[in-house]
C-alpha positions as CSV (number, residue, x, y, z in Angstrom):
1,X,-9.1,14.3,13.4
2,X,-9.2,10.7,13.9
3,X,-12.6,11.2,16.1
4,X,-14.2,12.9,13.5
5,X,-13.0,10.3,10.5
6,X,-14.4,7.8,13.2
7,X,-17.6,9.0,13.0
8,X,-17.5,10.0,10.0
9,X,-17.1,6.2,9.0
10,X,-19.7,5.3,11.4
11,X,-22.7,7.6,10.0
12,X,-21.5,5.9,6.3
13,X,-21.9,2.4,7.9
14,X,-25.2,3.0,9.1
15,X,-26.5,4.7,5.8
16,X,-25.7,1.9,4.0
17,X,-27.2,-0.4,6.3
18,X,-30.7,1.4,6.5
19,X,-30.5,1.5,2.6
20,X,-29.8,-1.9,2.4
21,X,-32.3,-2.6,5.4
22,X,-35.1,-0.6,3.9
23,X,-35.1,-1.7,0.6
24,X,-38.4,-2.3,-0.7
25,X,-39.5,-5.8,-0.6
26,X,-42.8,-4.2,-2.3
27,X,-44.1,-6.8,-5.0
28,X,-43.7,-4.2,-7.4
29,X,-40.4,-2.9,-6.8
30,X,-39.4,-6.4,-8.8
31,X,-41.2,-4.9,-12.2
32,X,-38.1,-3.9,-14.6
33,X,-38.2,-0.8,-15.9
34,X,-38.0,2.9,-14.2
35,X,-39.1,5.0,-17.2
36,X,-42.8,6.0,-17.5
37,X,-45.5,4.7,-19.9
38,X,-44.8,6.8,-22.2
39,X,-41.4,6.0,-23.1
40,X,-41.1,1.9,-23.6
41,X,-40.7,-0.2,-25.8
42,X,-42.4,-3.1,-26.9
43,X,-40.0,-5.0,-25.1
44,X,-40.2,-3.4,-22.2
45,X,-44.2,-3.5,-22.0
46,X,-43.9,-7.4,-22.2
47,X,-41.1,-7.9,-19.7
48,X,-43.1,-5.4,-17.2
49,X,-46.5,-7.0,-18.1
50,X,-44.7,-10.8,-17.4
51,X,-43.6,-9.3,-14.0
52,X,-47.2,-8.8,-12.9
53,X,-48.0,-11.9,-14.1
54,X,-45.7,-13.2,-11.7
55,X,-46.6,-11.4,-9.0
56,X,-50.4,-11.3,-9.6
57,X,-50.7,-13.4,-6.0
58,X,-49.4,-10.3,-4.3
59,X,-52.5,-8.2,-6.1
60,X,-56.3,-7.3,-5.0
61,X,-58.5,-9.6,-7.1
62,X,-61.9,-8.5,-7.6
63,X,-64.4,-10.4,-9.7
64,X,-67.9,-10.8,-11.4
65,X,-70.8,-12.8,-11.4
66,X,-71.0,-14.7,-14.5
67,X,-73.3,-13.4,-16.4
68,X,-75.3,-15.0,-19.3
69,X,-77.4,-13.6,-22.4
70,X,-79.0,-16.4,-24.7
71,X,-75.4,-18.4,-25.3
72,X,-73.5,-15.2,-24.6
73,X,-71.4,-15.7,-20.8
74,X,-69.2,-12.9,-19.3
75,X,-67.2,-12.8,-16.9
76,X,-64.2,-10.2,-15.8
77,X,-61.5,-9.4,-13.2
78,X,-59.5,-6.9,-11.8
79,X,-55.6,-7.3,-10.2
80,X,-54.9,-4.0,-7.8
81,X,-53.5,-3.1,-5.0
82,X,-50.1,-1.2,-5.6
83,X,-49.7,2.3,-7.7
84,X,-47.3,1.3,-10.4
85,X,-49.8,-2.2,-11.8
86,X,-53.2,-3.0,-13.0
87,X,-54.6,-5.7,-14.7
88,X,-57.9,-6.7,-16.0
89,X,-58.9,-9.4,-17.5
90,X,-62.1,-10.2,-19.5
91,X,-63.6,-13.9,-20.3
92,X,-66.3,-14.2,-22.7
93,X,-68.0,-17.5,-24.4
94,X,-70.2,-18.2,-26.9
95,X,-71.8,-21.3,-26.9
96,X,-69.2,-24.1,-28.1
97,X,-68.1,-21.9,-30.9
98,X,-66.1,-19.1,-29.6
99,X,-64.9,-18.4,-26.8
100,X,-61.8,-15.0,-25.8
101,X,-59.5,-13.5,-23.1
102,X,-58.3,-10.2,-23.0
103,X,-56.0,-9.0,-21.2
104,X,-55.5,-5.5,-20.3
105,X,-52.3,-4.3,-18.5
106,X,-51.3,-0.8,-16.8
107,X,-48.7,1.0,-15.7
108,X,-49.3,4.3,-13.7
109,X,-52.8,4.2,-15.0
110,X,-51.5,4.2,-18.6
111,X,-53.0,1.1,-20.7
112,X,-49.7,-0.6,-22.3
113,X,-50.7,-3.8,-23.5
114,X,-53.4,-5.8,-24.7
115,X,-53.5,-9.6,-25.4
116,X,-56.3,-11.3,-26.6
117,X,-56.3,-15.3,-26.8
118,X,-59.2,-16.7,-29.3
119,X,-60.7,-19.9,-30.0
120,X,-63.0,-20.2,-32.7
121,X,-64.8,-23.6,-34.3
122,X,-64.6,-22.8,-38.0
123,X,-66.7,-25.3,-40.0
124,X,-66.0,-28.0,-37.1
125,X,-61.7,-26.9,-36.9
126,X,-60.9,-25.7,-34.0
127,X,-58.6,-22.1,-34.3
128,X,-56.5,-20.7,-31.7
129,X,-55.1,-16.7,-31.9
130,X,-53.1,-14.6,-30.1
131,X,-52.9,-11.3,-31.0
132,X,-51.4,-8.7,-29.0
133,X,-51.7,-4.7,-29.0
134,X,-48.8,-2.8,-27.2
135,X,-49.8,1.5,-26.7
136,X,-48.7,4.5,-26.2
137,X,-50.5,7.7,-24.4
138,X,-53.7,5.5,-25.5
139,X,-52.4,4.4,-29.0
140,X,-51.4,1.2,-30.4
141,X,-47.9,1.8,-32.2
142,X,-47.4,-2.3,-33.0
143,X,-49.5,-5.3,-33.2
144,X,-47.9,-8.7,-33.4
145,X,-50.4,-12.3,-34.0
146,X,-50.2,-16.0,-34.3
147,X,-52.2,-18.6,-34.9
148,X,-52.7,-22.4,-35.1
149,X,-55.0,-25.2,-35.1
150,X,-54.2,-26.4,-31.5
151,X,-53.7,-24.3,-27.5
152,X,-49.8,-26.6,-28.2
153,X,-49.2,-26.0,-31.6
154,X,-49.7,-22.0,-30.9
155,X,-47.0,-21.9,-27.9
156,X,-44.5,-22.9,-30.0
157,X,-45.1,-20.7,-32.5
158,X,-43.4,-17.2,-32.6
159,X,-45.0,-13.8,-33.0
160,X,-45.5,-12.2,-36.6
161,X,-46.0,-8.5,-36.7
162,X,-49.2,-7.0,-37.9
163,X,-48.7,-4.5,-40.5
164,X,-50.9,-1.0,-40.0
165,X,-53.4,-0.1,-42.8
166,X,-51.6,3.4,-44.2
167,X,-49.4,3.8,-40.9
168,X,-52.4,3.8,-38.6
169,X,-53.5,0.4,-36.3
170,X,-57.6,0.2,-36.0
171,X,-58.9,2.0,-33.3
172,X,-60.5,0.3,-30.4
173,X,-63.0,1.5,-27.5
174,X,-60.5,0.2,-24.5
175,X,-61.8,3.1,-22.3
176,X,-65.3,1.5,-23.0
177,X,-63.6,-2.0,-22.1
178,X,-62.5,-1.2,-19.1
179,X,-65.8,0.8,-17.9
180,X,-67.8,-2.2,-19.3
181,X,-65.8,-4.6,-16.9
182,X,-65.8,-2.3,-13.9
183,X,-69.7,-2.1,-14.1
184,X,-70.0,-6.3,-14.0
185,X,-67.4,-6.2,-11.2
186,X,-69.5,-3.7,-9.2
187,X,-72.9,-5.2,-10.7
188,X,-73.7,-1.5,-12.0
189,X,-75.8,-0.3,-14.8
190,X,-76.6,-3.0,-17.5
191,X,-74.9,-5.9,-14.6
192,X,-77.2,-5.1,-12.2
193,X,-78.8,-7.9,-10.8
194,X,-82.5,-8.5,-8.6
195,X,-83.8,-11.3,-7.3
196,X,-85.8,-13.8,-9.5
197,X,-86.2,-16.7,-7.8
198,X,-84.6,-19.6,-5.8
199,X,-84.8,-23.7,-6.8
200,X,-86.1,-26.0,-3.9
201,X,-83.9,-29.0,-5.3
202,X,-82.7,-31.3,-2.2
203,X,-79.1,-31.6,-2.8
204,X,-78.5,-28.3,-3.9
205,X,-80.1,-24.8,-4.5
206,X,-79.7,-22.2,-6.6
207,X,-80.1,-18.5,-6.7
208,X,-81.1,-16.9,-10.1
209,X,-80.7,-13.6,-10.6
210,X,-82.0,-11.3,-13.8
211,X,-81.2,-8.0,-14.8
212,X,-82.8,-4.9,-13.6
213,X,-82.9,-3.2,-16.7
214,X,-82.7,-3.8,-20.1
215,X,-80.3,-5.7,-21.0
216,X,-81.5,-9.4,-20.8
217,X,-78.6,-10.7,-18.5
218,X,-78.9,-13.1,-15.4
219,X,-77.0,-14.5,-13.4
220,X,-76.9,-17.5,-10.6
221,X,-75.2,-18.4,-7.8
222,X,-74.7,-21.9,-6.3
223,X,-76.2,-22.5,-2.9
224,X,-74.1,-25.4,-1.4
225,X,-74.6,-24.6,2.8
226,X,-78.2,-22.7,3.4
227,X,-77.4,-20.3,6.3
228,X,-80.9,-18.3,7.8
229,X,-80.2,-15.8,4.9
230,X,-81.0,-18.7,2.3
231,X,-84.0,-19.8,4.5
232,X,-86.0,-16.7,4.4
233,X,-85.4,-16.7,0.5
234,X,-87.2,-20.5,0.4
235,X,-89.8,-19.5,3.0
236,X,-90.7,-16.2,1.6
237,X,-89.2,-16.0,-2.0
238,X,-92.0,-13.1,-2.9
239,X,-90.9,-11.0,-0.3
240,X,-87.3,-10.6,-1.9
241,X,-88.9,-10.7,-5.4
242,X,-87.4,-8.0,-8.2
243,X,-84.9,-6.8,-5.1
244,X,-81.1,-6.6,-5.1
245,X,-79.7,-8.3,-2.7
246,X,-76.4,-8.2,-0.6
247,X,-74.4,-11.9,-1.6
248,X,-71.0,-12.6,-1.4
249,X,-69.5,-15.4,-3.5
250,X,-66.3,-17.2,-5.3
251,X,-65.6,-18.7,-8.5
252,X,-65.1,-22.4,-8.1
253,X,-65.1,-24.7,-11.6
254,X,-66.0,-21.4,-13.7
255,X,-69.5,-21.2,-11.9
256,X,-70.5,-18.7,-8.9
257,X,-70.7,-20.2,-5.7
258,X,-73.0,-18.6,-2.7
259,X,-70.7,-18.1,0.7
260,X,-73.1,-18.3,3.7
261,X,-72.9,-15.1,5.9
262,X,-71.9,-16.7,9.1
263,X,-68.5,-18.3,6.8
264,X,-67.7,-14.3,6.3
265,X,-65.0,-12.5,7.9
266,X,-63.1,-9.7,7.7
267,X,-59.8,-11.5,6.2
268,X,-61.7,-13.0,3.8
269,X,-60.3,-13.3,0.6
270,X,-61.2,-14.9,-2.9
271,X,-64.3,-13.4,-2.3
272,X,-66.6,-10.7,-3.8
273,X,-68.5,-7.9,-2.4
């Protein structure tokens, strides 16, 4: 008897050790919340979208070119890596007198929340808005906004909820969001980008890009080390003419940088394609 409460005490020490030894140390095993998508709260979908906020260093980023239509600039971003989080994010400017983020945040491939942050000149005032959309199997059960005349003014200020028109919140194409941003981060459909032509400037060059459809967008990268790549395109520029070419590049001071081929490796990261 006392061999078998022995080990009986020993196969109990050593299950609690391997739990307590194999506990996740998974980013998102810090998110709060175990229920599904489908049954939080609005309190819940902004402590669990906080989290991955947090932990967005542990996530996959992915990113566009910055792309640019008359005084129109887009630019988006994906956070992945892990099953339960997703985040994209969406940056687009008008001139000097607008200029948006949205946010868009998952949980097991469920859209739960979206924040948009707005700046707007209004008759030369400048006015700042948050508004923020929190859903359920795809639809929006409560909106909440502020708004102020300054980015300082508005943190302070709490949230006010947004009353629905006869129940019901507006309806809004995320689906068509979210397709829109993965085409720029892939360079897809109306992001797709050809060659156009590259500036001979001595202290820096710079890769232009235009659309190869339709849609009027272009694009440029800065070229800050030439490598042979950048070579060919200055000796033989109508050779790559109305082509797509391979780049890779980062975002550095909100404008695309070029990153030589021979910089490249396979750990690389901050970079695209």
């Amino acid at each position: 008897m006392k061999t078998i409460r022995f080990l009986s005490s020993v196969i109990l020490l050593v299950t609690l050790y391997s739990c307590n030894y194999f506990k996740s140390k998974h980013p998102q095993a810090a998110l709060p919340g175990e229920e599904g998508a489908t049954g939080m709260t609005d309190k819940s979908i902004l402590n669990y979208s906080a989290a991955i906020d947090r932990t967005l260093s542990h996530y996959k980023k992915d990113f566009s070119l910055i792309y640019l239509s008359g005084d129109l600039s887009v630019y988006a971003e994906k956070y992945s890596n892990y099953g339960d989080g997703k985040l994209y994010k969406t940056y687009t400017a008008n001139g000097n007198t607008s200029n948006s983020v949205k946010s868009y945040y998952f949980k097991n491939d469920s859209l739960i929340l979206v924040k948009q942050q707005d700046k707007v000149m209004n008759e030369g005032v400048e006015v700042y808005k948050n508004v923020r959309s929190y859903l359920r199997n795809n639809v929006t059960f409560k909106m909440d906004s502020r708004t102020a005349s300054s980015a300082a003014a508005l943190s302070t200020l709490p949230y006010l909820l947004i009353q629905p028109a006869e129940n019901k919140y507006p309806e809004e194409d995320y689906a068509g969001d979210i397709k829109s941003m993965d085409e720029a981060i892939a360079g897809t459909d109306k992001f797709e980008m050809v060659f156009d032509n590259i500036t001979t400037y001595p202290d820096a060059h710079y890769i232009f890009l235009k659309s190869k459809g339709p849609s009027n967008y272009k694009a440029s990268l800065l070229v800050s080390t030439r490598d042979t790549f950048i070579d060919s395109l200055l000796n033989f520029p109508s050779v790559f003419k109305d082509e797509k070419l391979s780049l890779r590049w980062k975002i550095k001071d909100k404008e695309a940088v070029y990153v030589p081929v021979d910089s490249i490796s396979t750990s690389a990261s901050g970079l695209n394609r």
